[in-house]
C-alpha positions as CSV (number, residue, x, y, z in Angstrom):
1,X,-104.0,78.1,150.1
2,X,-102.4,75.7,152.8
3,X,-98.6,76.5,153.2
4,X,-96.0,73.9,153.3
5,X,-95.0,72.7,157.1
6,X,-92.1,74.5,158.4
7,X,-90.4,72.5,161.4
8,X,-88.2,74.5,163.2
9,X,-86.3,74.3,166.8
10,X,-90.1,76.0,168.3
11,X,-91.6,72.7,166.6
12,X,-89.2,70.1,168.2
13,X,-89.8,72.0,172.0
14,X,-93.6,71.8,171.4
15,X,-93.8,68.3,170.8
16,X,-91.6,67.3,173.5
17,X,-93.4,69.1,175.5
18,X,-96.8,67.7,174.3
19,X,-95.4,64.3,174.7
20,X,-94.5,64.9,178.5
21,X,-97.8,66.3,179.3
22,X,-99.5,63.8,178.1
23,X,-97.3,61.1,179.4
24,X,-97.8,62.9,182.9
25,X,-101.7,62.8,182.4
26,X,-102.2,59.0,183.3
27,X,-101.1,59.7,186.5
28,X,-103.1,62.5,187.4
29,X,-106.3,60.9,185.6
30,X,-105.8,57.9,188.0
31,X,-106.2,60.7,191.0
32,X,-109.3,62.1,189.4
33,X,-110.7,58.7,188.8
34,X,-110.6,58.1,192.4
35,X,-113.6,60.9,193.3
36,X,-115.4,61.0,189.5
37,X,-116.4,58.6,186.8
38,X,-114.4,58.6,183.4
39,X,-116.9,60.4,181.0
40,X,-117.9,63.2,183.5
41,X,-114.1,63.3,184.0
42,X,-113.5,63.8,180.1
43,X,-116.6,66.4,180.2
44,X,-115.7,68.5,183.2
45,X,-112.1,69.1,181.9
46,X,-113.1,69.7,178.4
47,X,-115.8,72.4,180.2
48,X,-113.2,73.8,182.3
49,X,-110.7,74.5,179.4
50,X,-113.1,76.1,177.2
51,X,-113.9,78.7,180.0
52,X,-110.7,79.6,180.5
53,X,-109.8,79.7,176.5
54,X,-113.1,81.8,176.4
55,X,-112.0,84.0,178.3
56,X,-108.4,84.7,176.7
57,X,-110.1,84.5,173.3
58,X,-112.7,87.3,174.3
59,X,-109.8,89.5,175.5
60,X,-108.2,88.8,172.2
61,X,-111.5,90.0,170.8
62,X,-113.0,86.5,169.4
63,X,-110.7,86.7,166.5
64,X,-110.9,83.4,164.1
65,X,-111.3,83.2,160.5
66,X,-109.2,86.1,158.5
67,X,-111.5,86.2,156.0
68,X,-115.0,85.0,155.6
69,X,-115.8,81.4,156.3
70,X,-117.6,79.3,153.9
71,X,-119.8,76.9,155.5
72,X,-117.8,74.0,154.2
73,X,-115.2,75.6,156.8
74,X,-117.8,75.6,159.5
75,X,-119.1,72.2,158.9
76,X,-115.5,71.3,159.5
77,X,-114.7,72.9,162.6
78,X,-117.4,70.9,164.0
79,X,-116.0,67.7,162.7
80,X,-112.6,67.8,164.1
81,X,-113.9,69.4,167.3
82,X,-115.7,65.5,167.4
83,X,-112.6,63.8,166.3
84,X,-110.1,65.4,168.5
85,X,-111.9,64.4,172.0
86,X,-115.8,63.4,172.3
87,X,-115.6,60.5,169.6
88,X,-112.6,58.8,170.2
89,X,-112.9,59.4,174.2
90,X,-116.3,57.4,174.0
91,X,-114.4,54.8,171.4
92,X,-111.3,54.5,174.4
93,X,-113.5,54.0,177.1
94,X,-115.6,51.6,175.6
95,X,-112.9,49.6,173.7
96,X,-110.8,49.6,177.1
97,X,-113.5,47.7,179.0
98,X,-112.9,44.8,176.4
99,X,-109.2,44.8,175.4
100,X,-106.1,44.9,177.9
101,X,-104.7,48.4,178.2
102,X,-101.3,47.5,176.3
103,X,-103.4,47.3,173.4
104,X,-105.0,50.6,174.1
105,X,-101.4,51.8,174.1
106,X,-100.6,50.0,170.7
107,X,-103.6,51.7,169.3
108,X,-102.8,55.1,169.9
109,X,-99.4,54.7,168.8
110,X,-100.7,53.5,165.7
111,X,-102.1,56.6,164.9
112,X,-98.6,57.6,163.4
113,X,-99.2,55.1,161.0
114,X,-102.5,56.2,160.4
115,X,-101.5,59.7,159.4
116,X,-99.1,59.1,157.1
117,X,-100.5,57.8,154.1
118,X,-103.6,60.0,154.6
119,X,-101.5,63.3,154.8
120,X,-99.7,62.3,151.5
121,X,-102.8,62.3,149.3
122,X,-104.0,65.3,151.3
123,X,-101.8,67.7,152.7
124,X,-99.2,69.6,150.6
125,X,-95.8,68.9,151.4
126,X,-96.3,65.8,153.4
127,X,-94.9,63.1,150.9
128,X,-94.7,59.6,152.2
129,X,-91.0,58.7,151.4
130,X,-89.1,55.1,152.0
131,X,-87.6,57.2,155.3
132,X,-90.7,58.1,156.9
133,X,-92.2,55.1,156.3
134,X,-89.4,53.0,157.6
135,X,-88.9,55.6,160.1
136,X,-92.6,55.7,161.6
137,X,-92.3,51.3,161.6
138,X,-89.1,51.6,163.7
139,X,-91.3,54.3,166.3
140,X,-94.2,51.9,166.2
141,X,-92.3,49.3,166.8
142,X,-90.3,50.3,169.8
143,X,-93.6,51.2,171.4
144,X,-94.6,48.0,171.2
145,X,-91.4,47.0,172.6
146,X,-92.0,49.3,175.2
147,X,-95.4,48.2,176.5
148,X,-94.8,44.3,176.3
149,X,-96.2,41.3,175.1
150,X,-99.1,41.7,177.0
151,X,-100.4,44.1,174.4
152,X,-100.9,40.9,171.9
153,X,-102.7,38.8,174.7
154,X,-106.6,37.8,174.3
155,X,-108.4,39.0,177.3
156,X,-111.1,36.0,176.8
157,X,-114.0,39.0,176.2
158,X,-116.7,37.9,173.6
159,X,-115.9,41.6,172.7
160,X,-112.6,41.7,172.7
161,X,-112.5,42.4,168.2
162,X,-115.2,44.7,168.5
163,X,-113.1,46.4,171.2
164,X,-109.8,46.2,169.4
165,X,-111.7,48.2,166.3
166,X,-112.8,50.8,168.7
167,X,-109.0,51.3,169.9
168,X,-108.3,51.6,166.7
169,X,-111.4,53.8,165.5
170,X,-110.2,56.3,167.9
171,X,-106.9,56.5,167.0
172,X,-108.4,56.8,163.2
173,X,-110.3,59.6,164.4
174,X,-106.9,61.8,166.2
175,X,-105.2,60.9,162.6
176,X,-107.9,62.4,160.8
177,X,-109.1,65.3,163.0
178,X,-105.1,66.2,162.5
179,X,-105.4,66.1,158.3
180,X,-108.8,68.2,158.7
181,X,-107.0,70.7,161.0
182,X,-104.0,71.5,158.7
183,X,-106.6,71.9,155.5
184,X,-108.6,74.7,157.7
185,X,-108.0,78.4,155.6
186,X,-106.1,80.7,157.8
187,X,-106.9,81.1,161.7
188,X,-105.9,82.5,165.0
189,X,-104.6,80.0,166.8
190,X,-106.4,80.9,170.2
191,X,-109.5,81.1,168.4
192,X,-109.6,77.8,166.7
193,X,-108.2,76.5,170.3
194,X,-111.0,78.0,171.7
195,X,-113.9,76.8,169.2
196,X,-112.9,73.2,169.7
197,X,-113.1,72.9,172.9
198,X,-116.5,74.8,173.0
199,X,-118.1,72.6,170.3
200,X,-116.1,69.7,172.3
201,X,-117.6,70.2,175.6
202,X,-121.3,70.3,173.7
203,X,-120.1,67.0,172.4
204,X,-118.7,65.6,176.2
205,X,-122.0,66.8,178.1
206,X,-124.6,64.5,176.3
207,X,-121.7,61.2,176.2
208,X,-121.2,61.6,180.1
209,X,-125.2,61.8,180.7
210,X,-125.9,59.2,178.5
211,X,-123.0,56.7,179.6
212,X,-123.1,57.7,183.5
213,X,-125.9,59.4,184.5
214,X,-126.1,62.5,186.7
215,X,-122.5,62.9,188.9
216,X,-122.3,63.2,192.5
217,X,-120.9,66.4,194.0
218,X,-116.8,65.8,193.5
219,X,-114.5,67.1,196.8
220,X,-112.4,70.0,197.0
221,X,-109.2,67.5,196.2
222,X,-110.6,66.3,193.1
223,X,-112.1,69.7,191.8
224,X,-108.4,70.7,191.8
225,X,-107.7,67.9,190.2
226,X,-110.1,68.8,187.4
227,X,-109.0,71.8,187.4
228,X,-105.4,71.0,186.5
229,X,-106.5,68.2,183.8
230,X,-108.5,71.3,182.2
231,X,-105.6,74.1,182.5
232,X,-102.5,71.8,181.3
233,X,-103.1,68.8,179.4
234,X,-106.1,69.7,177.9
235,X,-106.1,74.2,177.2
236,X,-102.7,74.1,177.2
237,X,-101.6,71.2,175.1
238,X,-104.8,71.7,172.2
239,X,-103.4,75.5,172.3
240,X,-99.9,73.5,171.8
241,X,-101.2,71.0,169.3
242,X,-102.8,73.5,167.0
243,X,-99.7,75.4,166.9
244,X,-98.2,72.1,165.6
245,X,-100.5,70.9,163.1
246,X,-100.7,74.2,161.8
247,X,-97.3,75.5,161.5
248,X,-95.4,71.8,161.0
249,X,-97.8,69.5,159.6
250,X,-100.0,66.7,160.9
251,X,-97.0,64.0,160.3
252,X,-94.6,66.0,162.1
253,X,-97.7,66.4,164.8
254,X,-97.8,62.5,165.2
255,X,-94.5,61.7,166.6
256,X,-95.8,63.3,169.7
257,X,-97.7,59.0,170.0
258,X,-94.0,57.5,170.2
259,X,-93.3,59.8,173.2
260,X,-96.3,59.4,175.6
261,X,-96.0,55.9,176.7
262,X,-92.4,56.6,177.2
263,X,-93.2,59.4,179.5
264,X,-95.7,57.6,181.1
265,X,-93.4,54.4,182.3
266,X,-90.3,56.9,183.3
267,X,-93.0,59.5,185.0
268,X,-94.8,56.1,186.7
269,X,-91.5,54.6,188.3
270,X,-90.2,57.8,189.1
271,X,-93.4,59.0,190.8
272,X,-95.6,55.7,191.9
273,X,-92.2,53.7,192.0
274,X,-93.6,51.5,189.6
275,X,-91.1,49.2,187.8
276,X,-89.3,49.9,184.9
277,X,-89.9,47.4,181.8
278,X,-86.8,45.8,181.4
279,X,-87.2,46.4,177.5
280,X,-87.1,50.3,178.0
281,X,-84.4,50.8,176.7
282,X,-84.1,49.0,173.8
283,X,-87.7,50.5,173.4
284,X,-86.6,53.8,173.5
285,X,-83.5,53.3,171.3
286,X,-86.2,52.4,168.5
287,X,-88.0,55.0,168.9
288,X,-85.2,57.4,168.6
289,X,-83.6,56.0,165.8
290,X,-87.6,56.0,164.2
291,X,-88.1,59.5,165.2
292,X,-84.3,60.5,163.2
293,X,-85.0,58.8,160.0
294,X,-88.4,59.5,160.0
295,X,-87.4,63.4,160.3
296,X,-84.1,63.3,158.6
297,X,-84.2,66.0,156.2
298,X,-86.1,68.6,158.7
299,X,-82.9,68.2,161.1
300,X,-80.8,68.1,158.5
301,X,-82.2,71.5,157.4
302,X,-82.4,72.8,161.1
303,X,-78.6,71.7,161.8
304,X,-77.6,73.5,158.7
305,X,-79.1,76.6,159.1
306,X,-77.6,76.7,162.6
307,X,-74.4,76.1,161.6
């Protein structure tokens, strides 16, 4: 039986730390992008991560279900290991070639407001009351803020709808990979880490032959590269997301969309010198106040029970 979430000071550092990662990722990304294609990109770090979680889970002695799995359970596994990377990596870059990238943005974020209704006809404990759904507007809201107008603007494609469904689609598909996740029996954490990003790399290989053929030999800088997308934002942070969904809950999981493209700007004008939106503030003040209301009675339950 699925216990209720639990959100405690460990759940707040996770997702702040999910959300920087992530944030930080664009920039590397745009390194790797300058020595390999996108999908072999998305294939090589998935494959490096699930080596290196292969290897931790086989010390660990390949622990995963506690009891035996039914194949309903196993069916699943495969599912979400689709949803959380392959499917809506192949939905992005498609979808991006045909939208402008402030939509891409919007999308994702939207994914918050994807989760929430879903989670309260099918995760226990995640009810959708007037202050998370206020809440999670206010979030969405500021993100927009954050990003611009430019996020609403027709790029002229002839594709540009079909494009704007596939941003969407792929946000659908984190929202619901994140649901599936929490309904899972019990698991070891590593284990289930390490399973997803086995069946995800089976998923990744066929997409980036398909879509881009066979790669050219990358250099030693952008092997490194790889290497770091596939130790830190992508071992690391699924480690860190199934931590999340499966301690706190797939809502409490969602506000880590209201923090990337924050990080990103900050982490982009700090580290390309890129300029700030003048709206970032105001952006962030939204999101804050979203994030507080949205998660008002977990705090207020964390501050009491420090005091």
């Amino acid at each position: 039986m699925t216990q209720l979430p639990e959100i405690t000071y460990k759940s707040w550092l996770m997702v702040a730390t999910l959300g920087f990662v992530w944030g930080g990722t664009f920039l590397v990304t745009e390194v790797a992008l300058t020595g390999m294609t996108p999908f072999w990109i998305a294939s090589a770090r998935i494959g490096f991560a699930a080596i290196v979680m292969t290897v931790i889970w086989a010390i660990r002695g390949f622990a995963l279900f506690t009891s035996r799995p039914s194949r309903a359970d196993l069916v699943i596994l495969v599912v979400i290991s689709g949803l959380s990377g392959a499917i809506p990596f192949a939905l992005l870059a498609w979808g991006q070639q045909h939208v402008t990238s402030g939509f891409a943005g919007v999308s994702m974020a939207s994914s918050a407001l994807i989760i929430l209704p879903m989670a309260h006809f099918l995760v226990p404990g995640e009810r959708m009351t007037w202050r998370r759904v206020l809440g999670f507007i206010i979030g969405f809201f500021g993100v927009a803020l954050l990003i611009g107008g430019q996020a609403f603007e027709s790029t002229g494609e002839s594709l540009e709808a079909a494009g704007r469904v596939a941003c969407v689609g792929a946000a659908s598909c984190y929202a619901l990979s994140s649901i599936l996740m929490r309904r899972l029996p019990a698991v070891d954490t590593i284990g289930l880490s390490t399973v997803l990003l086995l069946i995800g790399s089976v998923y990744s290989l066929p997409f980036a032959l398909i879509a881009e053929g066979i790669p050219s030999m990358p250099t030693g800088n952008t092997l490194i590269v790889l290497a770091f997308l596939g130790l830190v934002p992508t071992a690391g942070a699924n480690l860190l997301r199934v931590l999340v969904v499966r301690s706190a809950g797939p809502v409490f999981m969602s506000l880590v969309n209201y923090q990337v493209p924050v990080w990103s700007v900050v982490l982009g004008a700090l580290i390309l010198s890129e300029p700030l939106p003048p709206a970032l503030l105001y952006g962030m003040g939204l999101i804050l106040a979203g994030v507080g209301l949205s998660q008002y009675g977990a705090l207020s339950r964390l501050f009491r029970a420090k005091s």
